[in-house]
matplotlib code that plots the C-alpha trace (Angstrom):
import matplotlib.pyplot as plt

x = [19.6, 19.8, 17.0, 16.7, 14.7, 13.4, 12.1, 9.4, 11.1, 14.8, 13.0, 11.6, 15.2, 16.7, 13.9, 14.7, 18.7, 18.6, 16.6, 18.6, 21.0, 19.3, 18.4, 22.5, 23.8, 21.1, 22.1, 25.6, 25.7, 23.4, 25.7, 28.7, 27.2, 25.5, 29.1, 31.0, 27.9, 28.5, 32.3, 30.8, 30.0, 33.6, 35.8, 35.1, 38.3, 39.2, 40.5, 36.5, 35.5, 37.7, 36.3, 32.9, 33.5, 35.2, 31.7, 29.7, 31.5, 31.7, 27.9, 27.0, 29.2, 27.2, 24.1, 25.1, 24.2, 21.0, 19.1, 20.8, 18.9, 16.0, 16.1, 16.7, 13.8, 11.9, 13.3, 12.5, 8.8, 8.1, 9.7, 7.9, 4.8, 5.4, 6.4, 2.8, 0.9, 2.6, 2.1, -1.0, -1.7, 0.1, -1.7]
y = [117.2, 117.1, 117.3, 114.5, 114.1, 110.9, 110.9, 108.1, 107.6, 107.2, 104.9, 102.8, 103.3, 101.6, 98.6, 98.0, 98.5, 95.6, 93.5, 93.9, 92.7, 89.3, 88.6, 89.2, 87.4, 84.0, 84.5, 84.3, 81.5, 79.6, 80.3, 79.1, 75.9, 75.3, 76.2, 73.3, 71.2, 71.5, 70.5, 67.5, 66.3, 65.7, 66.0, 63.3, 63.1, 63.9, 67.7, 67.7, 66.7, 69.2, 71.8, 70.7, 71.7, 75.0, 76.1, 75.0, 77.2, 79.5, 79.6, 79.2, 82.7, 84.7, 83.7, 84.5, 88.9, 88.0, 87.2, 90.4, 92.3, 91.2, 92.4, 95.8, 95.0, 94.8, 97.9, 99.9, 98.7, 99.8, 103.5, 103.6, 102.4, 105.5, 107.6, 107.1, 107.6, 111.1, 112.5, 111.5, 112.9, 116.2, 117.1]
z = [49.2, 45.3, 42.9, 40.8, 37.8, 35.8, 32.7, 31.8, 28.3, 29.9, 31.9, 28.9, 27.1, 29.9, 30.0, 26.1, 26.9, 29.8, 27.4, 24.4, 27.2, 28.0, 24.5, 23.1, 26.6, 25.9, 21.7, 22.5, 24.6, 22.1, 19.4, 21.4, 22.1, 18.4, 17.1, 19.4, 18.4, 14.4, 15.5, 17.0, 14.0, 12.5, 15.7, 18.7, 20.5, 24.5, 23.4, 21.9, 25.4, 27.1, 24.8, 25.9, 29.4, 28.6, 26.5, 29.5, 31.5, 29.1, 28.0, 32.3, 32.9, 29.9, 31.5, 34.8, 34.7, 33.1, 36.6, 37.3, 34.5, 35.2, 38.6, 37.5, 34.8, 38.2, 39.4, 36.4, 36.3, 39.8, 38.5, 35.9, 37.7, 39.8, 37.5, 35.8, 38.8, 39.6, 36.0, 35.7, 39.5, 38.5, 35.6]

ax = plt.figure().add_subplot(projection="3d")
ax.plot(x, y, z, "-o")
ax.set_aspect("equal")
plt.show()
């Protein structure tokens, strides 16, 4: 079997990475629909409708891999969690 090694502050680096993730996925699909809003305001027609439907599916499939992040957010917490306890048993 392989040695493997973690590092506490790749751990953390990945925790900020998966939530820099969340925050551009949820900014993103804000933006989308704040930008088909603003055309709202001078374009209300049936092609405004269908583009209405395309952002919602749209904005719903950037949001889907966030549930996903946070699971790993989970993940890495209970690392990190462990990782603490060893170093601080190994000193």
């Amino acid at each position: 079997m392989a040695n493997a090694s973690v590092e506490l502050a790749i751990v953390k680096n990945a925790q900020a990475v998966c939530n820099e993730g969340i925050q551009d996925l949820n900014r993103t699909a804000a933006k989308l629909q704040q930008h088909y809003l603003q055309a709202g305001e001078r374009w209300k027609d049936k092609k405004y409708e269908q583009l209405g439907a395309i952002v919602h599916e749209c904005s719903t499939a950037l949001r889907e891999p966030i549930q996903e992040l946070v699971d790993c957010l989970s993940k890495l917490k209970e690392i990190e969690t462990a990782l603490s306890e060893y170093e601080s048993a190994n000193l």
